[in-house]
N, C-alpha and C positions, 0 to 999 in steps of 0.2 A: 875285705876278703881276698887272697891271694888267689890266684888259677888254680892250683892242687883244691883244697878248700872249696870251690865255687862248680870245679868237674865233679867233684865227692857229691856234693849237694844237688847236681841234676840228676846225677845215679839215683843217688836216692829217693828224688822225687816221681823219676820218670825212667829209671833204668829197665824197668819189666816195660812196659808199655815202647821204647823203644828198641828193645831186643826184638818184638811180635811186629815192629813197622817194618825193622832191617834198614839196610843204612841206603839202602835207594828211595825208599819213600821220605826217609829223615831228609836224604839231601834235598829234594824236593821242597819239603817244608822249610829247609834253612834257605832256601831260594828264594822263596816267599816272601818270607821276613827281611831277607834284603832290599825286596822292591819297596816293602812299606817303611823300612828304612831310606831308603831314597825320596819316596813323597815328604817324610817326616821333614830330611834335611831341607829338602824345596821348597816344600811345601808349608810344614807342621811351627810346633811350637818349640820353645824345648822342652816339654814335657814330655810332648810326643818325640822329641828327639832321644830323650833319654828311655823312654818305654821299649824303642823301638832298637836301641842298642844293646839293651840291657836282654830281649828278645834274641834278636842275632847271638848273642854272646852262649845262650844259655841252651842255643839249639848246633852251634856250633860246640860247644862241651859236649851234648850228645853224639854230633856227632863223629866227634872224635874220639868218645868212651868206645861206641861201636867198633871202631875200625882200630882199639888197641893204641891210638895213640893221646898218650899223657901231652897236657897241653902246656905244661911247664916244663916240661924236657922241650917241646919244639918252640918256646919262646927263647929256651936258652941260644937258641940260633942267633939271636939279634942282641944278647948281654953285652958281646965287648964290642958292639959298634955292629956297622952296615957287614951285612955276612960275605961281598964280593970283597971291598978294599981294607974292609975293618976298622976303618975310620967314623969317629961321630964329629960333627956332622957326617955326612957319606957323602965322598969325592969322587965319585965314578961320573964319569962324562954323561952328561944330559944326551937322549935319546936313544 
């Protein structure tokens, strides 16, 4: 499933239920989900690693539906390499 595709598919799962949170209580819960995404990687399996990504992913598509922004227009930021030097690998000096 590509990003257009997979934002489509949280809209429609959850588009009305997160127009009524607004995108400050959403951020919040995609906050959340990052922490238990960090127990997962430390902690977890990879099942829980992938539950927990797959989580992030799909609360992060909300909450960029909310705020208007397509999540495959701001990947294109990273298509032809690192967005400062534009290079892949990315050559920008460490620190």
């Amino acid at each position: 499933m590509d990003l257009a595709a997979f934002q489509a598919q949280m809209r429609a799962l959850y588009g009305a239920r997160d127009e009524q949170r607004g995108p400050a209580r959403t951020f919040a819960w995609f906050a959340e989900e990052c922490g238990e995404l960090s127990r997962a990687i430390f902690r977890g399996t990879h099942d829980d690693r992938v539950t927990e990504f797959s989580d992030v992913l799909a609360w992060l598509a909300s909450l960029a539906d909310l705020t208007g922004v397509d999540l495959a227009d701001a990947a294109q930021r990273y298509a032809e390499g690192c967005p400062r030097c534009r290079r892949s690998p990315c050559g920008c000096a460490r620190g």
